[in-house]
C-alpha positions as CSV (number, residue, x, y, z in Angstrom):
1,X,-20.6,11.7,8.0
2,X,-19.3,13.8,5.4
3,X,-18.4,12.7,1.5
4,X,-15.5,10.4,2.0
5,X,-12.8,11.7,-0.8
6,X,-9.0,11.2,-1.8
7,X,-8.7,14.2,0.4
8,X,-8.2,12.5,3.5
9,X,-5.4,11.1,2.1
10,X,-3.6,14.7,1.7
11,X,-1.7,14.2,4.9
12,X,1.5,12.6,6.1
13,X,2.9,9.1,4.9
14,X,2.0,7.5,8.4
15,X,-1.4,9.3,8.9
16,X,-2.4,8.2,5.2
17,X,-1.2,4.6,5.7
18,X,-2.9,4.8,9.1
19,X,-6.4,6.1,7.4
20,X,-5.8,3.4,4.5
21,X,-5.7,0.6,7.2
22,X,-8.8,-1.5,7.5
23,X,-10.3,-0.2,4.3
24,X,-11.6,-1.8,1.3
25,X,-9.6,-2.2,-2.3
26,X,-11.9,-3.1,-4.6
27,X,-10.8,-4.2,-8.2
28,X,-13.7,-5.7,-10.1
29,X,-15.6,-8.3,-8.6
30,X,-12.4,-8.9,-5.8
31,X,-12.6,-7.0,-2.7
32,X,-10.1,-7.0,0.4
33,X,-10.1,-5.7,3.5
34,X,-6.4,-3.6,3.5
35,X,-4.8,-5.3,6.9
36,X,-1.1,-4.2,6.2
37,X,0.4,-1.3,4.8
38,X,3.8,0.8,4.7
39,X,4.2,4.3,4.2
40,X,7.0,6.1,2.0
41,X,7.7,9.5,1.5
42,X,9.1,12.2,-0.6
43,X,12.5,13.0,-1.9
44,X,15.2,14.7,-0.1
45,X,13.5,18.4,-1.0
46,X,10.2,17.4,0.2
47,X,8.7,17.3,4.0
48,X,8.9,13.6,4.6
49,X,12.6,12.3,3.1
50,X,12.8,8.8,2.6
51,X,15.5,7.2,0.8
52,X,14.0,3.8,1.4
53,X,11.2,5.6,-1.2
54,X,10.9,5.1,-5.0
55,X,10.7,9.2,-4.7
56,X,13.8,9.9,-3.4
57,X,15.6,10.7,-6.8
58,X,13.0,12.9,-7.7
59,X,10.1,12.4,-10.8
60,X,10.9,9.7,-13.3
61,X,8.3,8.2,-15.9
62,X,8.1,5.4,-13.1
63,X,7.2,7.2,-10.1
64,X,5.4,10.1,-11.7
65,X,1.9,9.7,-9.9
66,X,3.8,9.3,-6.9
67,X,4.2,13.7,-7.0
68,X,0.1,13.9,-8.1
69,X,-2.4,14.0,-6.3
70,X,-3.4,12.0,-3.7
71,X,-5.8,8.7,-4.2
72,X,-4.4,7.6,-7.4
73,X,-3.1,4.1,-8.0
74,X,0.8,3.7,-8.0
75,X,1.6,-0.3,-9.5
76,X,5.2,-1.3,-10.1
77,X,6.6,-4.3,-10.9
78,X,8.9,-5.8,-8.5
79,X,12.1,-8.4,-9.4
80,X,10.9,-8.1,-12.4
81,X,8.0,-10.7,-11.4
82,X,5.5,-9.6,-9.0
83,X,3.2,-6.0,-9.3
84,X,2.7,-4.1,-5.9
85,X,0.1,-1.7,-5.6
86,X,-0.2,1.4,-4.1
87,X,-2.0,4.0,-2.8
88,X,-0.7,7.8,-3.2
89,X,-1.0,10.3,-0.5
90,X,-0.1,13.7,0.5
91,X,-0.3,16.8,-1.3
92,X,-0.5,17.5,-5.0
93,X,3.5,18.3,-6.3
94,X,5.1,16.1,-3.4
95,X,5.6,12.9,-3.2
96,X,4.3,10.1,-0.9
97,X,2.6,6.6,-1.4
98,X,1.0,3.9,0.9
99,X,1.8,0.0,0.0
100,X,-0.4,-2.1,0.3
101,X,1.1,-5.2,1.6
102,X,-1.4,-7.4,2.6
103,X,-5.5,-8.0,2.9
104,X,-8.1,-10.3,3.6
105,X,-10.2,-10.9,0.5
106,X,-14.0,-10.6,1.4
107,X,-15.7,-10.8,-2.2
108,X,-14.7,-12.9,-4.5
109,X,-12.9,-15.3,-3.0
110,X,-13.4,-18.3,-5.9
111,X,-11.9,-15.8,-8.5
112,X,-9.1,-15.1,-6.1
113,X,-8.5,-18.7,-5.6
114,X,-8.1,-19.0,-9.1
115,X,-5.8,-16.5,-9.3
116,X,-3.2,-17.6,-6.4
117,X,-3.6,-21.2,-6.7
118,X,-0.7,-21.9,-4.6
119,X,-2.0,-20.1,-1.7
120,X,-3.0,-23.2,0.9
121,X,-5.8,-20.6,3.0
122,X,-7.9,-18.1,2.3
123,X,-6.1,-16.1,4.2
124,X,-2.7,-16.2,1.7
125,X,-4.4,-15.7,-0.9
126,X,-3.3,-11.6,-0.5
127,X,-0.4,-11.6,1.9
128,X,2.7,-10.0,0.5
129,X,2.3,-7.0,-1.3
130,X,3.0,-9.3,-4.7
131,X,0.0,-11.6,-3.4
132,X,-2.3,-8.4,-3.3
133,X,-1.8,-7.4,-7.1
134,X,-2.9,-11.3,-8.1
135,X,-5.6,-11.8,-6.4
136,X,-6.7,-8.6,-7.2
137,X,-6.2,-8.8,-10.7
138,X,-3.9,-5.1,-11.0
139,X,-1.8,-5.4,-14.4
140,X,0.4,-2.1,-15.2
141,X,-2.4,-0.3,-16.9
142,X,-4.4,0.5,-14.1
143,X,-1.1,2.6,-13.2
144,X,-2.6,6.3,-12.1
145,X,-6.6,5.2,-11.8
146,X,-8.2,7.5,-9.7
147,X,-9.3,5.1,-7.0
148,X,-12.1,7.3,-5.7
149,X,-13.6,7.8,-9.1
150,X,-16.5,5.4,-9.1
151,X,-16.4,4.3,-12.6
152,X,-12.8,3.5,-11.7
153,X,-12.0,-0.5,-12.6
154,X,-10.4,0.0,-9.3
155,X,-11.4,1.7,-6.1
156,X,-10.7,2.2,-2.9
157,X,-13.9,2.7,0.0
158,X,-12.0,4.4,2.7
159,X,-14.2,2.9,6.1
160,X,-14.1,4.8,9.6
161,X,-10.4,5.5,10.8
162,X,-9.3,2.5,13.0
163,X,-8.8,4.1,16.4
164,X,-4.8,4.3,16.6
165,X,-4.4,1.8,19.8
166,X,-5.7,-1.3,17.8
167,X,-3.3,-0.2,15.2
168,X,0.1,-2.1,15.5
169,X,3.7,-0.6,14.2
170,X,7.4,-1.2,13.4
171,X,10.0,-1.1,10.7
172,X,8.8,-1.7,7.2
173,X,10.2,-5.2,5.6
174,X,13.1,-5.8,3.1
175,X,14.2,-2.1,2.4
176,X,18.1,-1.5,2.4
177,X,17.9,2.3,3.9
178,X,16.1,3.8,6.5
179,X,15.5,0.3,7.5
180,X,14.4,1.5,11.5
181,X,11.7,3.5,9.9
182,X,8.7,2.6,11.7
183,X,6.3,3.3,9.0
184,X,5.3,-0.8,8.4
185,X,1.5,-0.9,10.0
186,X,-0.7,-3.5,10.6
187,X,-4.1,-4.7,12.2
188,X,-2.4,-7.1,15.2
189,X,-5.7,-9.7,15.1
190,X,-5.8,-10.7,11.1
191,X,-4.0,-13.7,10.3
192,X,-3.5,-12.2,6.7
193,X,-0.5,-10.1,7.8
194,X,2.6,-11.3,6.5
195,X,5.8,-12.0,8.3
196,X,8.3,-9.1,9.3
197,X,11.8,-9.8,7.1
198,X,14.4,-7.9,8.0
199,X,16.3,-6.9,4.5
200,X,20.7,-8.5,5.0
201,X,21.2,-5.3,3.2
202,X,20.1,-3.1,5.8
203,X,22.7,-1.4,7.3
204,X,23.2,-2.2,11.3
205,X,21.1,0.3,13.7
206,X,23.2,2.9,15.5
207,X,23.5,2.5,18.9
């Protein structure tokens, strides 16, 4: 097998989250498996338009990495409480990002406990993309950290693609436009993945 690099990741927002799926985040001595992910694309000049993405008006000091290269570390703060992590994608100059919205913690499950002490299982402990950051540990300054760097604080070990029939789909959860995208994926047999929430300020599917 050849040297696994952020390279794989220089592909489309559903081929990236697709590849992302069933890998490892790793931020200190916490690891998860990723189980759930959704992709987002570029702004309205780019190949992949997505209005539902933080791209779509184009480079800001927020979504800067989002237009680098791929396989850096994109962490916002979301309500103004929880920080959701990502993972960007596609090429160098346009945007796209892969969130991370749920995994299933396989080292350092005390620390993670101590982290998320209202999660009742193991298996809450990083379900929700808000859950992910705290167990993990992600703050704001690990914003742009080259996840395949490995002196990196965080990293990400991308494992063998998950063949695309074991691979479950549909819209991604609680975004106002382009709420039929089905870019929201997820590995059907972990009990990790969270619950599909349709956002009441989506606007009504066309018929």
């Amino acid at each position: 097998m050849g040297v696994v690099s952020a390279q794989e990741l220089a592909v489309d927002p559903a081929a990236a989250a697709c590849r992302v799926l069933g890998s490892v985040l790793r931020s200190g001595p916490v690891a998860m498996r990723i189980v759930e992910v959704e992709a987002y694309g570029s702004d309205a000049t780019g190949p992949w338009p997505d209005p539902a993405a933080h791209s779509w008006p184009g480079p800001t000091a927020r979504n800067a990495v989002m237009f680098g290269p791929a396989g850096r570390l994109y962490v916002y703060r979301s309500y103004g409480i929880h920080l959701c992590v990502n993972v960007t994608a596609g090429f160098d100059g346009v945007a796209c990002a892969v969130l991370v919205r749920a995994g299933e913690v396989v080292e350092g499950a005390e620390i993670a406990r101590d982290r998320r002490p209202a999660a009742r299982t193991d298996a809450d402990l990083a379900r929700g993309p808000g859950n992910v950051g705290s167990a993990l540990g992600i703050s704001l300054s690990d914003y742009g950290t080259e996840l395949f760097d490995p002196f990196s604080q965080v990293r990400l070990e991308l494992k063998p693609p998950v063949p695309l029939d074991e691979i479950a789909s549909g819209p991604r959860v609680g975004v106002s436009l382009a709420a039929e995208v089905p870019w929201r994926f997820w590995l059907p047999g972990s009990s990790a993945v969270s619950t599909y929430r349709r956002s009441p300020r989506a606007t009504k599917p066309a018929i």
